[in-house]
C-alpha positions as CSV (number, residue, x, y, z in Angstrom):
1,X,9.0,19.5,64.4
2,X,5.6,21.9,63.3
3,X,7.7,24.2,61.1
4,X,7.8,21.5,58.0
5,X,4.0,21.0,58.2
6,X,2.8,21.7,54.6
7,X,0.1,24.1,54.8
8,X,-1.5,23.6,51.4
9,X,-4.0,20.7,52.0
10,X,-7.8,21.3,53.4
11,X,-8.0,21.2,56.8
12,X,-11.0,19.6,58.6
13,X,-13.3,21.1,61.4
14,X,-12.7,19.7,65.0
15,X,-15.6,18.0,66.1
16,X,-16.1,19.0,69.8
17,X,-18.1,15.8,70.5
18,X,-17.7,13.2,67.7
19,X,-19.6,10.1,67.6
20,X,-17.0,8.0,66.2
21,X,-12.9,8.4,66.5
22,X,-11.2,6.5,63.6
23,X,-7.5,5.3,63.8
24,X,-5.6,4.5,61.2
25,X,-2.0,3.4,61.0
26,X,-0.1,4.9,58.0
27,X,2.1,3.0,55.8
28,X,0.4,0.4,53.8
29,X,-2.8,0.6,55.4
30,X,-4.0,4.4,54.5
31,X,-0.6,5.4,52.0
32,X,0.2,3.0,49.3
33,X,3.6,3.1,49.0
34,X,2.9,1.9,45.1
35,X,0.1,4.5,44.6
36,X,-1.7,3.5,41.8
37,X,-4.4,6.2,40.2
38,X,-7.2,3.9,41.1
39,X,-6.0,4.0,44.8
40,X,-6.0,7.7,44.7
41,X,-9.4,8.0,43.8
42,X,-10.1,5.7,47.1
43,X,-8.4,8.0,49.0
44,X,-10.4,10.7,47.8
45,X,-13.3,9.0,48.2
46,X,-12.6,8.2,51.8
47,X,-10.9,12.0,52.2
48,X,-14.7,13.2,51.0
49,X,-16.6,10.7,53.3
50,X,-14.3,12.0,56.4
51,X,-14.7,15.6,55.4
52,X,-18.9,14.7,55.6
53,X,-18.8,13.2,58.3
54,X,-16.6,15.8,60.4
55,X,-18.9,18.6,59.2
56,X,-21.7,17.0,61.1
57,X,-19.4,15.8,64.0
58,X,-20.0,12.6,63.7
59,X,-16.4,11.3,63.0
60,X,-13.1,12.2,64.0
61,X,-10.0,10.0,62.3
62,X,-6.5,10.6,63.0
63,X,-3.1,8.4,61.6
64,X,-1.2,6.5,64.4
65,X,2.0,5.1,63.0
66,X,5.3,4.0,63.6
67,X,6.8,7.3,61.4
68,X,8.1,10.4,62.3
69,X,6.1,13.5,61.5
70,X,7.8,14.9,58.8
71,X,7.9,11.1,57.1
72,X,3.9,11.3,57.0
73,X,3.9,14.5,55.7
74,X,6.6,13.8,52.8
75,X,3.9,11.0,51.8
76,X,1.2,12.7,51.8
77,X,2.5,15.2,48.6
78,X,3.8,11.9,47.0
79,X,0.4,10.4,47.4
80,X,-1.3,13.3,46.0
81,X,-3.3,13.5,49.8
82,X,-5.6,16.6,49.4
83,X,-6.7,16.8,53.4
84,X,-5.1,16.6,56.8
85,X,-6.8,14.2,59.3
86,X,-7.6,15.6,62.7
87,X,-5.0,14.4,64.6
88,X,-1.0,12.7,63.7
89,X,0.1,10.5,66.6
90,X,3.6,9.7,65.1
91,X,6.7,8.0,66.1
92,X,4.8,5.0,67.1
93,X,2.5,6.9,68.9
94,X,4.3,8.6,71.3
95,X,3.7,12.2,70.0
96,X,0.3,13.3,69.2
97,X,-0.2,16.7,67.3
98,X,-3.4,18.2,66.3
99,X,-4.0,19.0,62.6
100,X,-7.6,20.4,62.1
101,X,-8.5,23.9,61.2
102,X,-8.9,25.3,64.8
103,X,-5.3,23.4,66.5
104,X,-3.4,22.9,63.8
105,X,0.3,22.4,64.8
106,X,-0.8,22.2,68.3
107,X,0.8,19.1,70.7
108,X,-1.7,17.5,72.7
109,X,-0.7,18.9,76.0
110,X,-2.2,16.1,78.3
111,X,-0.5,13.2,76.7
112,X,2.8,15.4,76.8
113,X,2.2,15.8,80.7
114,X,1.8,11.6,80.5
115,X,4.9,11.3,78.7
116,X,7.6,13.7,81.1
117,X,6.0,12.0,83.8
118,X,7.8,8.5,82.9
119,X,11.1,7.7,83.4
120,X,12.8,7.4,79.8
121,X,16.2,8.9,79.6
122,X,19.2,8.3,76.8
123,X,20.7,7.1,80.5
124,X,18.4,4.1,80.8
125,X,18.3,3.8,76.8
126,X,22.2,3.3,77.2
127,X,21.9,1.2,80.0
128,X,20.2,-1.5,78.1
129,X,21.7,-1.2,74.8
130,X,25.3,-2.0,77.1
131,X,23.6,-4.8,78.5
132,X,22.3,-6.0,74.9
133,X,25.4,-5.5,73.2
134,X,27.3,-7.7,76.0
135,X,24.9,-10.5,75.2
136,X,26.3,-10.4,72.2
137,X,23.0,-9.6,70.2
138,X,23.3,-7.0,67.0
139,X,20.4,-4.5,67.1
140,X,21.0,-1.9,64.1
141,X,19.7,1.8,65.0
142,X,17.1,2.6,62.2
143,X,17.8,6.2,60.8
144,X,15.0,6.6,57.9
145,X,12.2,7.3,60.4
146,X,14.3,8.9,63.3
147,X,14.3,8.6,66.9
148,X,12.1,10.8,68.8
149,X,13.0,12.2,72.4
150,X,10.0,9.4,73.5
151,X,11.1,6.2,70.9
152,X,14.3,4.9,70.1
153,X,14.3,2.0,66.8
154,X,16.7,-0.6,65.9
155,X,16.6,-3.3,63.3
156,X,16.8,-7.1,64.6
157,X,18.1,-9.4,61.7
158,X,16.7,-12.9,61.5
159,X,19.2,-15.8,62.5
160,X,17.4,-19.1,63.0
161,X,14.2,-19.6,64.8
162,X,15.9,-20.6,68.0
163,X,18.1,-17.8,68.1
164,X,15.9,-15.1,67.4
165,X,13.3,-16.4,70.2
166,X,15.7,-16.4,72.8
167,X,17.1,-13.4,72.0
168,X,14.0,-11.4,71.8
169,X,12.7,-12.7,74.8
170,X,15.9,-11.5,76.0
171,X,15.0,-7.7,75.2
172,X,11.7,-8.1,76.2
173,X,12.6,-9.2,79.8
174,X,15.3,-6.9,79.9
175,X,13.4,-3.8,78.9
176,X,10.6,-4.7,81.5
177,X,13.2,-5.2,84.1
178,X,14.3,-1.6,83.3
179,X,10.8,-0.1,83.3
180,X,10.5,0.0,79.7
181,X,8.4,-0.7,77.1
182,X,9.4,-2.9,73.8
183,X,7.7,-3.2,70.6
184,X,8.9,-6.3,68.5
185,X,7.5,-6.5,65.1
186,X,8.1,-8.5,62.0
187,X,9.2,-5.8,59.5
188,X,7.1,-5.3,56.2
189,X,9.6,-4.6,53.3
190,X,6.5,-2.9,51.2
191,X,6.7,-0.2,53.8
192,X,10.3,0.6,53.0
193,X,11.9,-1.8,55.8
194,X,14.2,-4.2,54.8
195,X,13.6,-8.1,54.8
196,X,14.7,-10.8,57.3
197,X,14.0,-8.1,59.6
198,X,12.5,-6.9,63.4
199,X,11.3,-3.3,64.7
200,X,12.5,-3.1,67.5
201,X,11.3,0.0,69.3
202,X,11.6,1.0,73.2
203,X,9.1,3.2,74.6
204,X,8.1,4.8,77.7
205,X,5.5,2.3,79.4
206,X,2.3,3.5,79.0
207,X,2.4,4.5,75.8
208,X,2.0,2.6,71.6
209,X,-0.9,2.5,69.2
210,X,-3.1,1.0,71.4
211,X,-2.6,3.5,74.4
212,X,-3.3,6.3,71.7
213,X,-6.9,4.9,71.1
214,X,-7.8,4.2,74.9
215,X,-6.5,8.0,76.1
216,X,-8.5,9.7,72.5
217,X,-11.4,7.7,73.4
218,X,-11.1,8.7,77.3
219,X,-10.4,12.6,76.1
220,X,-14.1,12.3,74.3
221,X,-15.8,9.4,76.8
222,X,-16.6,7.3,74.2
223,X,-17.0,4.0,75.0
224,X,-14.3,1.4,72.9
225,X,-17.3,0.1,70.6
226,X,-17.5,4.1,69.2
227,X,-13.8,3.4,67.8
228,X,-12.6,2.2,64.7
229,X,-8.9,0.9,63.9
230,X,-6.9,0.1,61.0
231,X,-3.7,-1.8,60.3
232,X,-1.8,-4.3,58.3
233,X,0.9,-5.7,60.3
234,X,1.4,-7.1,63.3
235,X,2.7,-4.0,65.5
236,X,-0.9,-2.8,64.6
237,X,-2.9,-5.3,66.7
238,X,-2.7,-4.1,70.0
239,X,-4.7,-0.8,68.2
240,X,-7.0,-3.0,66.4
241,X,-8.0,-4.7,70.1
242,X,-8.2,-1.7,71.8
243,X,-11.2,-1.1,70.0
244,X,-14.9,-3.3,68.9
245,X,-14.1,-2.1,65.1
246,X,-10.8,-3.1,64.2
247,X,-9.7,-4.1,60.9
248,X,-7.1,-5.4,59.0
249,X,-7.0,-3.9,55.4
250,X,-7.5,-7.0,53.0
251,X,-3.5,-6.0,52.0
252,X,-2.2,-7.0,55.4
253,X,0.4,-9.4,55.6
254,X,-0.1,-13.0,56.8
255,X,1.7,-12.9,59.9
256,X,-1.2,-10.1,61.4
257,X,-3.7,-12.2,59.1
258,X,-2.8,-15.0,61.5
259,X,-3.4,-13.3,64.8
260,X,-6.2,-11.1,63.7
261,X,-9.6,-12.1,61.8
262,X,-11.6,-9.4,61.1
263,X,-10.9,-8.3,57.9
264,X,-11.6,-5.4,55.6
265,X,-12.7,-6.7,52.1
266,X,-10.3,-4.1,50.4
267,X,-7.2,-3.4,50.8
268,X,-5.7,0.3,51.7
269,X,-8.6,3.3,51.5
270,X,-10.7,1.3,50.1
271,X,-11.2,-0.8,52.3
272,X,-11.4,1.2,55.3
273,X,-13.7,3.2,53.6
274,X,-16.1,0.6,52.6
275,X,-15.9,-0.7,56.6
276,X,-16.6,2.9,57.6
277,X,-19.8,3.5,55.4
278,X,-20.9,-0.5,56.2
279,X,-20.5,-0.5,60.2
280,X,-21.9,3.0,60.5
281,X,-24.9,2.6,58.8
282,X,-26.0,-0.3,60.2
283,X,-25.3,1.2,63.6
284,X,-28.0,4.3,62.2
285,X,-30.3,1.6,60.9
286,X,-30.4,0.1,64.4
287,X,-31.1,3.0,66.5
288,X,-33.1,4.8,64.1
């Protein structure tokens, strides 16, 4: 999984005891998938503020998204990305790697511990899939992002309201039954998903976006009010509420605009750049 990590971007310093931690979901919040040059100079911008900020150690910011690894990393060269945050936690955010200057590559060993220590086989996966299939419901492995050993996707299509209520309350009470966790998203077709669509993604309980920022902000005690989060869809909520600063970018899509009110007022870098800048100044102008 490390071997295709390129090696040809700057690579931050790892702040032993950062101030802030910064999480950011991937697709369509920090990477564009319609990259425009204007948005590239926000990301540079925002890439130069991290970078600043690191050096000091006041900020550490890591991606938290639904993709695997080597999906982020493909991105990045097609964005034109020029640094590597400090930390990927990919495949929904069940594998966290390390990608500063002084761990680059490197798993995070506790959450690894965390995750052999549930019970999440291709047994149990098969289990409820059998069960799924017998109810006669249609879930559609998804193959562009891949499965991990720790996250196994399917595509839902849309029926009628009725239908798709009482079927996915069917998974969701199945999966709990079976001591696992489900994540049931609308899918965003700007991110490469197709429309008329639902992620669905089991995972070992315990673990998501929002796990990811409570065991980061635990590995540094920080309190949740020193962590940011950034989303634009609805499978990035949970993240956003784990936390006092969590934002939608302005580019999110209705349905998380309908659950979720505070709201960047940019979309993509920009806008978690301009949040970033705004909230921590005002934080220094209040305790200085």
């Amino acid at each position: 999984m490390l071997s295709n990590l390129p090696f040809n971007k700057q690579l931050l310093n790892h702040p032993q005891n950062p101030q802030w931690i910064v999480f950011c979901d991937f697709d369509e919040t920090y990477y564009s998938h319609g990259m425009t040059e204007e948005q590239r100079e926000d990301v540079k911008r925002l890439e130069a503020f991290v970078a600043e900020k690191s050096e000091s150690s006041q900020l550490m910011l890591g991606w938290v998204t639904g993709s695997s690894l080597d999906s982020v990393t493909s991105k990045m060269e097609k964005g034109g990305f020029h640094q590597f945050p400090h930390f990927i936690a990919s495949n929904l955010g069940t594998d966290i790697v390390y990608t500063s200057k002084e761990y680059f590559g490197e798993p995070d060993a506790k959450w690894l511990k965390r995750l052999d220590e549930k019970d999440f086989s291709d047994g149990k996966m098969e289990a409820i899939l059998q069960i799924i299939r017998e109810k006669g419901i249609t879930l559609r492995a998804q193959t562009q992002l891949g499965s991990s050993g720790y996250k196994k996707n399917f595509y839902y299509q849309e029926q009628d309201e009725r239908t798709d209520l009482h079927q996915l309350s069917f998974i969701q009470t199945l999966a709990k039954e079976h001591g696992v966790a489900v994540n049931i998203n609308k899918c965003n077709p700007l991110a490469g998903d197709p429309a008329d669509c639902y992620d669905v993604d089991f995972l070992p309980v315990g673990t998501g976006k929002d796990e990811i920022a409570r065991f980061m902000l635990n590995q540094y005690e920080l309190p949740k009010d020193r962590g940011f989060a950034f989303g634009d869809s609805g499978n990035d909520l949970r993240m956003l509420q784990a936390v006092t600063h969590g934002f939608l970018v302005q580019n999110a899509t209705p349905e998380a605009k309908r659950h979720h009110h505070q709201v960047c007022h940019h979309g993509y870098a920009k806008g978690i750049y301009e949040t970033l800048k705004t909230v921590m100044y005002k934080h220094e102008e209040a305790h200085s």
